[in-house]
VMD Tcl script that draws the C-alpha trace (Angstrom):
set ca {
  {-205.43 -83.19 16.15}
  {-203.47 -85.54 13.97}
  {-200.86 -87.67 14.62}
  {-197.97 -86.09 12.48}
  {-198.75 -82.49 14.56}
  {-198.62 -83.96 17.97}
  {-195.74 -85.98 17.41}
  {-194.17 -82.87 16.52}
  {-194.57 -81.14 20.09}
  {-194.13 -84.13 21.88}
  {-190.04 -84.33 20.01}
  {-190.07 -80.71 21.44}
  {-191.26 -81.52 24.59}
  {-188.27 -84.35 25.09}
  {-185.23 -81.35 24.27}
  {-184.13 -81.79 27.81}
  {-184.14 -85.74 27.59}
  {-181.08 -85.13 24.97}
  {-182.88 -85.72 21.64}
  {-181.16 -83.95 18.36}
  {-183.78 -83.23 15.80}
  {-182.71 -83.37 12.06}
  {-183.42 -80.59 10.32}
  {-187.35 -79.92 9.53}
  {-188.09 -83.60 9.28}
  {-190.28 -84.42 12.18}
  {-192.36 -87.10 11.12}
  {-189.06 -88.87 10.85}
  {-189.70 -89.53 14.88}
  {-192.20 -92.69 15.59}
  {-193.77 -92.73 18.80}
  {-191.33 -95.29 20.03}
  {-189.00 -92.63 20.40}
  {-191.26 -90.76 22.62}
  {-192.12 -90.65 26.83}
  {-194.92 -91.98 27.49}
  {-195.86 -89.51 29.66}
  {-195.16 -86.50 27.27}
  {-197.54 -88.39 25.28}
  {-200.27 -88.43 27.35}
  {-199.59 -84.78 28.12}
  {-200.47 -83.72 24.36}
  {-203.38 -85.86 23.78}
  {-206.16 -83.89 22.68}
  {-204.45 -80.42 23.33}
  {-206.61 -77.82 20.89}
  {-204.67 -74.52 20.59}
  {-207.90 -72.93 19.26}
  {-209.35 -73.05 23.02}
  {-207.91 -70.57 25.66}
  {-206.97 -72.52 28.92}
  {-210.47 -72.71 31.49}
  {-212.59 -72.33 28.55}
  {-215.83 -71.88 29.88}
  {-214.65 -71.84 33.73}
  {-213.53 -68.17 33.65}
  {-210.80 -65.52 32.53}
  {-207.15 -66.69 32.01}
  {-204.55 -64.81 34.71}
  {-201.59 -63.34 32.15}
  {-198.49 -61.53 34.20}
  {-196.79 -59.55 32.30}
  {-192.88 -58.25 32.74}
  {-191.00 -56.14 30.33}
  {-187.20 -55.66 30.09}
  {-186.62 -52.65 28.77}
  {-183.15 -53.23 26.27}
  {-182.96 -49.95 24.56}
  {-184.45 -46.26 23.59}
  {-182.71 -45.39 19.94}
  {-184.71 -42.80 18.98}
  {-187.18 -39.93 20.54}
  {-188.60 -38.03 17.57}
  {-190.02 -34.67 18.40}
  {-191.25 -34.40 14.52}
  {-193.00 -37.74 14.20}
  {-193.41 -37.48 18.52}
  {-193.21 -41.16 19.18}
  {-189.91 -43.17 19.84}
  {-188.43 -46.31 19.07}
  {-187.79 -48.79 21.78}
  {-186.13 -52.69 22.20}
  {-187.80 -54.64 24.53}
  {-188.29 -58.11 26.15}
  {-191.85 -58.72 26.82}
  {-192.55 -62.22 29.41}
  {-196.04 -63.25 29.27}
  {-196.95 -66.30 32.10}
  {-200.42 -68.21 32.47}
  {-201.18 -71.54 33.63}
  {-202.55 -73.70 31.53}
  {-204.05 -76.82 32.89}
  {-203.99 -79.21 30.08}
  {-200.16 -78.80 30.09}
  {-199.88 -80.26 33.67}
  {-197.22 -83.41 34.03}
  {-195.77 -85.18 37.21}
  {-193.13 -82.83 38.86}
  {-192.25 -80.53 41.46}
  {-192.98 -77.17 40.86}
  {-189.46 -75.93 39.54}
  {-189.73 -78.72 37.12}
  {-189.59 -77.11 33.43}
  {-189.70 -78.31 29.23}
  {-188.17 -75.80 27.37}
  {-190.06 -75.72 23.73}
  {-187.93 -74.73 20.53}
  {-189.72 -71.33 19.82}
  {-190.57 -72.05 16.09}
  {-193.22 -74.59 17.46}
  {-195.03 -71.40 18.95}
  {-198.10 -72.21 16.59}
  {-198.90 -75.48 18.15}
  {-199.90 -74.13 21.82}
  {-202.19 -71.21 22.43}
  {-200.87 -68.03 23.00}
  {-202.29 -64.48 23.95}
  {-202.98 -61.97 21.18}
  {-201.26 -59.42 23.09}
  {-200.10 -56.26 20.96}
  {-199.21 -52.60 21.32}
  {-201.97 -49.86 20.74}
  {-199.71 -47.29 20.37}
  {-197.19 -49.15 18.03}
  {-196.65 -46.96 14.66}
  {-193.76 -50.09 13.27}
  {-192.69 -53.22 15.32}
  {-190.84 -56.19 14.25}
  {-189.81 -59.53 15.74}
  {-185.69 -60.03 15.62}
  {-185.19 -63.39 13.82}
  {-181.57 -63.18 14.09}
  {-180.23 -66.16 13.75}
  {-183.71 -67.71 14.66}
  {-186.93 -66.13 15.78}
  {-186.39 -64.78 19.27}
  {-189.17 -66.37 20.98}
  {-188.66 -68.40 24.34}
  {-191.53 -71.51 25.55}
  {-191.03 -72.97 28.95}
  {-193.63 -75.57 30.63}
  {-193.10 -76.03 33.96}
  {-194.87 -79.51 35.43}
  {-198.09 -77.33 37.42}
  {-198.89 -75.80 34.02}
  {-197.84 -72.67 34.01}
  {-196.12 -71.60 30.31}
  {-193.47 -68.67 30.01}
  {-193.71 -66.89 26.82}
  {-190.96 -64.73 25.98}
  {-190.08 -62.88 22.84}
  {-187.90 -59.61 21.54}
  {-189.59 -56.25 20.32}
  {-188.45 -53.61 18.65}
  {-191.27 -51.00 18.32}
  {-192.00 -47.71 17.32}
  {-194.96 -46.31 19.69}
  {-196.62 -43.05 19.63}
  {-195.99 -40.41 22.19}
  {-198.21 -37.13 22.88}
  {-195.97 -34.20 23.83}
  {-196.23 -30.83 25.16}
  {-193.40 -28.64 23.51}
  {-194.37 -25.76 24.93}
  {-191.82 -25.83 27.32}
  {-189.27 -27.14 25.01}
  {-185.63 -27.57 25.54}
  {-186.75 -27.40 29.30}
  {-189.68 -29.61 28.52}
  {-190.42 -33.22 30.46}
  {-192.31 -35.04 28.71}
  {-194.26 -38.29 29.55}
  {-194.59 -41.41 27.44}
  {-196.42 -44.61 27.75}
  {-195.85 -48.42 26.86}
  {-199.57 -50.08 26.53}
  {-200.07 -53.55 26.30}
  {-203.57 -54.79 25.68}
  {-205.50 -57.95 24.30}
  {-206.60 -57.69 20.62}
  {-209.61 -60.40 20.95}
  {-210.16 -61.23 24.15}
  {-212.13 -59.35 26.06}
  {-212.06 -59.00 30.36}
  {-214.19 -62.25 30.39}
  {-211.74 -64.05 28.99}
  {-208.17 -63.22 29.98}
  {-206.90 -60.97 32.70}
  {-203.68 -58.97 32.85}
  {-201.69 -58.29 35.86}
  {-197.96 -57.01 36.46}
  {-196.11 -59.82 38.28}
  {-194.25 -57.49 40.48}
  {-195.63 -54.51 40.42}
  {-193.17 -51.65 39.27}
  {-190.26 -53.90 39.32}
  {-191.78 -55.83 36.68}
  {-190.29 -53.46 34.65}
  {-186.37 -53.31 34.14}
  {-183.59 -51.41 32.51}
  {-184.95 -48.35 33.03}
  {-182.55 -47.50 35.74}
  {-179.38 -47.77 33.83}
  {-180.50 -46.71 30.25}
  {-178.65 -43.64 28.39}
  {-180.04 -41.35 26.34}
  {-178.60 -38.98 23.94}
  {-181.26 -35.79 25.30}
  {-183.46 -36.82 28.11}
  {-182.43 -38.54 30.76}
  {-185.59 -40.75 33.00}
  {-186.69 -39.50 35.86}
  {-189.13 -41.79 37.28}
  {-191.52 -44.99 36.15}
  {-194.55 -46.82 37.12}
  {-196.68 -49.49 36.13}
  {-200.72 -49.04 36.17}
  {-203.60 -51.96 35.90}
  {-206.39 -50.39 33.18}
  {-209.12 -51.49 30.62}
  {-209.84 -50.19 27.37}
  {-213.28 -49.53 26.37}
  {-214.14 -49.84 22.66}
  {-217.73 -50.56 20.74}
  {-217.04 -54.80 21.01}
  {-216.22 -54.62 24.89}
  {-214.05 -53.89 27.45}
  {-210.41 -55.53 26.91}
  {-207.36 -55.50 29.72}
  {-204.51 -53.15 29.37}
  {-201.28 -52.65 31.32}
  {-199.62 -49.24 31.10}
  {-196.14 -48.76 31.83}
  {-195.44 -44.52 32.13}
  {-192.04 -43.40 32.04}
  {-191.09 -39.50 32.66}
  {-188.69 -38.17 30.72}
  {-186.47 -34.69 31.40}
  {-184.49 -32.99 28.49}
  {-180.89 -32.67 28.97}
  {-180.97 -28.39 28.14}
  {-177.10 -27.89 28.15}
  {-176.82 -29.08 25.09}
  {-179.28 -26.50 23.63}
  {-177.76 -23.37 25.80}
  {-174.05 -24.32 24.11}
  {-176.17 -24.37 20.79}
  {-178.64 -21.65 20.93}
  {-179.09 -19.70 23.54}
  {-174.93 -18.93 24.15}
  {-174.93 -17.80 20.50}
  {-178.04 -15.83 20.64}
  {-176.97 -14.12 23.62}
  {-173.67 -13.31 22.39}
  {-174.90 -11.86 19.05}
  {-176.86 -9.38 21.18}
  {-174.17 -8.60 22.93}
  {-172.30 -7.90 19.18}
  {-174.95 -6.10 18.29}
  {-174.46 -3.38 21.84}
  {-171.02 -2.33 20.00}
  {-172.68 -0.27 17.41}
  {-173.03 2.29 20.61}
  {-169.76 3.02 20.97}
  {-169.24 3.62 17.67}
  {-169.42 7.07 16.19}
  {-172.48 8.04 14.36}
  {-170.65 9.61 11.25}
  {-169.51 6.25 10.45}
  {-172.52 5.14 8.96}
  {-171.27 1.97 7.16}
  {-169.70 0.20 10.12}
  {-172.75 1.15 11.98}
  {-174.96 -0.23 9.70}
  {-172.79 -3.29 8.96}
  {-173.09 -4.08 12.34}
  {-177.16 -3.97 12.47}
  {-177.35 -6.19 9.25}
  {-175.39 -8.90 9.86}
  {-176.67 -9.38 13.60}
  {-180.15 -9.57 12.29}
  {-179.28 -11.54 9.49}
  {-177.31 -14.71 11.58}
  {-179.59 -14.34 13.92}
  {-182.71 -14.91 11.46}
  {-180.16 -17.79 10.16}
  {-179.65 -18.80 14.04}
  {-183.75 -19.25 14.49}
  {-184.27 -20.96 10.98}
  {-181.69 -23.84 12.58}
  {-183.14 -23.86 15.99}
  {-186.17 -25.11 14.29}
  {-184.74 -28.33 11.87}
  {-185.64 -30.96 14.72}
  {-189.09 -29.73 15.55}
  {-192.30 -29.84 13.63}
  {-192.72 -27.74 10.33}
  {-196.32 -26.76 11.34}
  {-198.01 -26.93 14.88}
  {-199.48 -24.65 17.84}
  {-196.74 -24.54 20.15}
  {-195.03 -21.95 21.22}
  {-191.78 -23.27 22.43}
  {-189.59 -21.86 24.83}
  {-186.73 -21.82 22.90}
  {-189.12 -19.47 20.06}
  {-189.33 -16.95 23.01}
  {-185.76 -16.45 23.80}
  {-185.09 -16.42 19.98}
  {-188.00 -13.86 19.36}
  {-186.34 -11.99 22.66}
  {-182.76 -11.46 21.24}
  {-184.10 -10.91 17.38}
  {-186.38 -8.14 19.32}
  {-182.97 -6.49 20.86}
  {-180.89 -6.95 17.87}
  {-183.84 -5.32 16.03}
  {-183.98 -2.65 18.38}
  {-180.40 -1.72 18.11}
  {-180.45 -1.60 14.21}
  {-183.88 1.27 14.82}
  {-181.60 2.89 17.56}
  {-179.23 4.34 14.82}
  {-181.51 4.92 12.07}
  {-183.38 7.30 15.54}
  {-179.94 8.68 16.14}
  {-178.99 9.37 12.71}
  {-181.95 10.96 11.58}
  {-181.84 13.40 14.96}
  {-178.37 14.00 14.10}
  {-179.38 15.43 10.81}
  {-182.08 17.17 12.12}
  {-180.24 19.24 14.35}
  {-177.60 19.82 11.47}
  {-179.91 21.45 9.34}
  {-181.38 23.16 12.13}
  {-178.10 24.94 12.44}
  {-178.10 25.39 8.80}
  {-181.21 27.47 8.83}
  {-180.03 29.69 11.42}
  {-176.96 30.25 9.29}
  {-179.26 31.26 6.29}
  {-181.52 33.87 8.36}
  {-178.55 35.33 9.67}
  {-176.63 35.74 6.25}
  {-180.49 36.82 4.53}
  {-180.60 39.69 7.16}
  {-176.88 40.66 7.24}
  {-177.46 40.85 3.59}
  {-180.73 43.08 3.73}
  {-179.51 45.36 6.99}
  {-176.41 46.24 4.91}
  {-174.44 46.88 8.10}
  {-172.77 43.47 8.69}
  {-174.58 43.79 12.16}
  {-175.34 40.33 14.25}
  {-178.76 39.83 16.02}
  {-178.91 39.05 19.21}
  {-178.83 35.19 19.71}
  {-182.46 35.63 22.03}
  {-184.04 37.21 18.81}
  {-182.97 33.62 16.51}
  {-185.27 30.91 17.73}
  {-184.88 27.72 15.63}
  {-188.56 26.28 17.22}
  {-190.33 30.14 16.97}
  {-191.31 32.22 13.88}
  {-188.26 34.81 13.37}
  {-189.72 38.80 13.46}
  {-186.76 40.34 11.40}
  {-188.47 44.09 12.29}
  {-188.65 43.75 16.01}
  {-185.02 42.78 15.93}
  {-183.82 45.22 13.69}
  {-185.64 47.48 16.52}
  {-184.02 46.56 19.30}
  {-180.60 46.87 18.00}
  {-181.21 50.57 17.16}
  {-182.34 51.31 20.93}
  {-179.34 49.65 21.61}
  {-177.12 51.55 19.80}
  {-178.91 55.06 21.28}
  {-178.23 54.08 24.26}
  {-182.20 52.66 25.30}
  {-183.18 56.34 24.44}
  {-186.90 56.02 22.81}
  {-186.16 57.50 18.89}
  {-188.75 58.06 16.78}
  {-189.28 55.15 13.69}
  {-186.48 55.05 11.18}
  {-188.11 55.79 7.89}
  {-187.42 52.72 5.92}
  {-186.41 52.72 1.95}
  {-189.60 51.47 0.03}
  {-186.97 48.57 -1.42}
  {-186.13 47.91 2.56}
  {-189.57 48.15 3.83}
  {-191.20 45.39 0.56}
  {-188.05 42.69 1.15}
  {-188.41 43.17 5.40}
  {-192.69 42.76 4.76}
  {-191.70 39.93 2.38}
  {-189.55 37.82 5.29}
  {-192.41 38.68 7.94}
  {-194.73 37.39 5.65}
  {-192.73 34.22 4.75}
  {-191.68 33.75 8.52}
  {-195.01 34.68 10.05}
  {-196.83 31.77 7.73}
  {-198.24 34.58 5.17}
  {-199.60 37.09 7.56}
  {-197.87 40.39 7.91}
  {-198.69 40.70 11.60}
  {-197.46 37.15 12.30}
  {-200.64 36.97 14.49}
  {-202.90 34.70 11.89}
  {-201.01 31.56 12.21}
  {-203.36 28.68 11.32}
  {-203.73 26.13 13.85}
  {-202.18 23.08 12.18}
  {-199.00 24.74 11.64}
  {-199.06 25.61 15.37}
  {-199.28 22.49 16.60}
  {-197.52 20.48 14.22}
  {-194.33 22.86 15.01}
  {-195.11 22.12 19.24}
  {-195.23 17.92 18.50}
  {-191.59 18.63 16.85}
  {-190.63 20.86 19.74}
  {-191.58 17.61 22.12}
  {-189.74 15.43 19.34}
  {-186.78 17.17 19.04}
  {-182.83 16.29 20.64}
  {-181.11 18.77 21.57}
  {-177.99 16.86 21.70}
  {-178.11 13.47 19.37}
  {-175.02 12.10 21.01}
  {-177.53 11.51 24.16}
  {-179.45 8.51 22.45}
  {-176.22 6.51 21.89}
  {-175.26 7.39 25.92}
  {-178.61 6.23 27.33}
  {-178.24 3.10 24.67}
  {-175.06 1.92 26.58}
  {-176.98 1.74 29.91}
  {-181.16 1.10 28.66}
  {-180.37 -2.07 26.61}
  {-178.27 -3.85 28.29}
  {-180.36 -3.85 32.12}
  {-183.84 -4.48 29.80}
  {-181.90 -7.60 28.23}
  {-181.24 -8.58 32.18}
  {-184.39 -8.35 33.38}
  {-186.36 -10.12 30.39}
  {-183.47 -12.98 30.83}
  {-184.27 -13.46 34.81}
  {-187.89 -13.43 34.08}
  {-187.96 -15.71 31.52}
  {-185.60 -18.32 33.36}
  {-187.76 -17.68 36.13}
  {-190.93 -18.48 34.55}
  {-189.37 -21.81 32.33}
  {-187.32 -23.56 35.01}
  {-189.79 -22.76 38.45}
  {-193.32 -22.53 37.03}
}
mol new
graphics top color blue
foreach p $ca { graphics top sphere $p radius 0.5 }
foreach p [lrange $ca 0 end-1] q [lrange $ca 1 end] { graphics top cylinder $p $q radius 0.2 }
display resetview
């Protein structure tokens, strides 16, 4: 090395002796001004050479202080984190008389005269280096050798979730450290102390998740040049879900709950009714498009929070098809009545005698016989005595043929009924209400015990599985 360079470390090597360096003029210093000993120390020091060069990998501990988590982005999935990363070797060209506890403290902007690991983050999407007011890099020395390099991170690292289980989700994240150029033949990696190399954990704050538990691993990474150390710090992390149940899942509920009034409500009023089912399905479509701003626009997951969402939308939905069911029954049975108006005022009209039938003879499901009826009432009236046939007007006898042919689906007999018409008349027998009013009733009592069970199932299955 030259003289100007080493003269350089060696002023940074005398800090503790009380020497105040002017500005960026180093070569000011002559080696006059210099211990002898420091000089010695620095004489033919070659930062391009790792320490035992040729004699064997370099031990690195490693310690991390863990400052700060801003961020944890479930759209990006990675999160941003301040840390303070301690790197320690020995390095045995830096040796000077001592006892052990003796130490140089280097200014940190002198960091590219001594060698240094290439340590970096695999994982790291954006990191930066605070230089505020200086660069925040620490040197030590102590007299055996051994160099403390110390400097603050902020980093963005990737993180794999699984949101399947999201807002009751835990997910786990990793903080990797490996060597960029140096493979396992060269340097080493170890945590100093095990897990408790790692602080601040314990007493960090987050705005969702709270940590749950860390640890530290020893690994190597395995790539097409070699195989290169890595440490691995894992950190679990466990969502904070009240938040979400005062955002989502309290509203959601509670607009099914809204949506349970339409069934007390009668079914002539067909605007409140219907006013009801709209807007319930519409803020609750609104209620699942917001649920959905933090998370990833496209991906495979089917999220927890989706289910309940889909669940309530599903009831809500329901309720809405409940009265368009109960309406149209209702108006089915109206103009069922209707009919049985008409065939009573057609044959009042074509008896002539203002006579009633017999409510057993007027069948809304069954083809009406108009004859037979007329019949019976005439053995009724003659006191069940058999009579012979009543000769019928021809004008009587066409318009009664006419109605048995109409009713009778265009046989006279009413005995040629075609097979379709048969049994599309017995799958509206097995459709039809006989009292409307009995679909709102059950409503009250079905919807309201199926929304109960889904619920316990589905907290069963999210918070115990």
């Amino acid at each position: 090395m030259s003289v100007q360079p080493l003269t350089l470390v060696v002023l940074f090597l005398t800090v503790q002796s009380g020497c105040m360096f002017p500005g960026q003029h180093w070569g000011e210093w002559n080696d006059s001004q210099l211990h002898p000993t420091i000089q010695k120390l620095m004489k033919g020091y070659n930062k391009y050479l790792r320490p035992n060069f040729n004699e064997g990998p370099v031990e690195i501990g490693m310690s991390l202080d863990i400052a700060s988590i801003d961020a944890i982005s479930e759209i990006n999935m990675d999160y941003t984190a301040t840390i303070f990363l301690r790197q320690r070797w020995r390095d045995s060209r830096l040796v000077f008389p001592g006892n052990g506890n003796e130490s140089v403290s280097v200014d940190g902007r002198l960091v590219s005269l001594l060698w240094i690991p290439d340590t970096f983050i695999p994982d790291s999407k954006r990191s930066f280096l605070h230089d505020v007011t200086v660069e925040n890099r620490l040197i030590r020395i102590f007299s055996n050798g051994t160099v403390l390099y110390a400097l603050r991170i902020t980093a963005t690292i990737a993180c794999n979730m699984d949101l399947t289980k999201y807002p009751m989700d835990r997910q786990v994240c990793t903080l990797q450290l490996e060597s960029w150029g140096y493979n396992l033949q060269d340097v080493v990696f170890y945590w100093t102390r095990g897990n408790d190399s790692v602080k601040g954990l314990d007493t960090l704050r987050l705005a969702q998740y709270s940590i749950e538990s860390y640890y530290t691993s020893v690994s190597e990474a395995v790539y097409e040049t070699g195989n290169y150390p890595k440490l691995v710090l894992h950190f679990a992390l466990r969502r904070n879900v009240l938040f979400f149940i005062l955002e989502t899942y309290v509203p959601s509920t509670l607009l099914v709950v809204l949506s349970w009034v339409s069934f007390w409500i009668s079914q002539s009023s067909v605007p409140a009714r219907t006013c009801i089912g709209v807007t319930t399905v519409l803020t609750m479509t609104t209620l699942m498009m917001g649920a959905r701003t933090s998370l990833p626009n496209a991906n495979c997951f089917i999220k927890a929070i989706d289910v309940y969402l889909g669940i309530c939308f599903t009831f809500i939905f329901g309720a809405l098809l409940e009265y368009a069911c109960a309406h149209f029954c209702t108006m089915q049975h109206q103009t069922l009545e209707e009919l049985q108006q008409d065939l009573l005022r057609d044959f009042r009209e074509s008896n002539g005698n203002g006579s009633i039938l017999p409510a057993r003879c007027i069948q809304p499901q069954q083809p009406v016989e108009l004859a037979s009826c007329a019949d019976e009432e005439d053995e009724r009236e003659d006191g069940g005595r058999t009579r012979p046939p009543k000769a019928k007007s021809p004008d009587v006898a066409s318009h009664q043929t006419g109605l048995k042919v109409r009713r009778s689906g265009g046989c006279v007999d009413g005995r040629c009924m075609s097979s379709v018409r048969q049994a599309s008349r017995t799958v509206a027998h097995v459709f039809s209400v006989e009292n409307p009013h009995n679909i709102d009733r059950h409503s009250r009592s079905v919807f309201p015990l199926a929304f109960l069970f889904v619920n316990v199932l589905y907290w069963l299955y999210y918070l115990c599985l």
